[in-house]
N, C-alpha and C positions, 0 to 999 in steps of 0.2 A: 550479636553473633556469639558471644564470650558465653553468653545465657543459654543461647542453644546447644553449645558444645558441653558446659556443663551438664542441663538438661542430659542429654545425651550418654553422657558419662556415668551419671546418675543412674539412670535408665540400666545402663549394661551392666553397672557394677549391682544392681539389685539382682538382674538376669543370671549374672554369674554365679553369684550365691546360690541362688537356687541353682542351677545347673553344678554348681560344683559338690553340693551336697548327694547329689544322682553319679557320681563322677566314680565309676570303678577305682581302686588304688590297685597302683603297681609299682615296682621297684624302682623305674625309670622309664619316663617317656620322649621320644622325640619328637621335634618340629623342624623343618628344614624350612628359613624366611625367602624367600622369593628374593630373587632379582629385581624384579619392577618394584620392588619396595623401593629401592632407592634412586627410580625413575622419574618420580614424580614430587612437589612439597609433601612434605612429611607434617602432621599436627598431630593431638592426642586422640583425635576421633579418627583419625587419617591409618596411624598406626594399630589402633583395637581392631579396625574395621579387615586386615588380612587375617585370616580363616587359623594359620598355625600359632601366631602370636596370641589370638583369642582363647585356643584349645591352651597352647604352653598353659596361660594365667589360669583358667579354668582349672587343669589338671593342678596347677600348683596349690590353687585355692581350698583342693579336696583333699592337699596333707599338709597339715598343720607344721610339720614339722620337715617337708621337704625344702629344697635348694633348688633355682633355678640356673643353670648354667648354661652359659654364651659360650659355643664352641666357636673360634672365629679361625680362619690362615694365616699363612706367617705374614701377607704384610700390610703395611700402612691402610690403603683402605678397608679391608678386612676387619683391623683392630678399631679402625674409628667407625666404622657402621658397628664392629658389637660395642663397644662406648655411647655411643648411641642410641642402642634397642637399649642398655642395662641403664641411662639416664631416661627413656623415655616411661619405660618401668617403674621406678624409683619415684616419679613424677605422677605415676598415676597411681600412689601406695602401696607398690609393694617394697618391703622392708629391705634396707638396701644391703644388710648383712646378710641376707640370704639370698642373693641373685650375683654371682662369680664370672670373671672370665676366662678363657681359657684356651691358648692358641694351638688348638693341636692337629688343625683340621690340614689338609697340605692340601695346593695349590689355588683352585680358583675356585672349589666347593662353595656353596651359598653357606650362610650362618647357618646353626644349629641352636634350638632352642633343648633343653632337656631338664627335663623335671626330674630330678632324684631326691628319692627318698633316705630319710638314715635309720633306717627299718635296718 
C-alpha cells in the first residue's frame, strides 16, 4: 500500500514539474479547499488528489520564489484544518519556510490557499 502511494506521489510530483513549468506567473493566485476535504480520512494521495490543493502546489512550483499562504477563520477548527493543509504540505516537500498561516478570513469561509509572489 505504502508503495503505491509512493508510486503515486512520485508520479504527480514528476506531472507537476512539467505542468508547472507551462504554469502562467502571476502576483497571486487563489484556491478556495472545499469542505468535503475534511469529510472524509485524509492521506497524502487523499489530499494532492482535490483539484485547488493540486493547482495552489502547481502554481507555487512555477515561482521559485513565491509563498504559499493558508488563509484560515477565527476559530479553532479553522486554525487546525489550516495546520493541517500547511503539515500535509510540508510533508510532501514543500519548503516549510515558505508556506504561512494566516487568520484573516471571518466567519465560516472554506480555507484559502494563495500563492504570492515577492515580485
Amino acid at each position: 500500500m505504502q508503495i503505491r502511494v509512493m508510486r503515486s506521489l512520485i508520479g504527480w510530483t514528476m506531472f507537476t514539474c512539467v505542468t508547472a513549468a507551462a504554469a502562467t506567473q502571476a502576483s497571486a493566485e487563489s484556491f478556495a479547499v472545499p469542505a468535503e476535504l475534511w469529510d472524509r480520512p485524509r492521506s497524502a494521495a487523499a489530499v494532492m488528489a482535490w483539484a485547488p490543493v493540486r493547482q495552489a502546489v502547481t502554481a507555487w512550483l512555477a515561482q521559485p520564489a513565491a509563498r504559499l499562504v493558508v488563509h484560515h477563520g477565527p476559530g479553532q477548527e479553522s486554525q487546525l484544518q489550516a495546520e493541517e493543509i500547511r503539515a500535509w504540505l510540508t510533508a510532501l516537500a514543500l519548503e516549510a519556510e515558505r508556506v504561512t498561516l494566516r487568520g484573516d478570513l471571518k466567519g465560516t469561509e472554506p480555507l484559502l490557499l494563495e500563492v504570492m509572489s515577492d515580485k
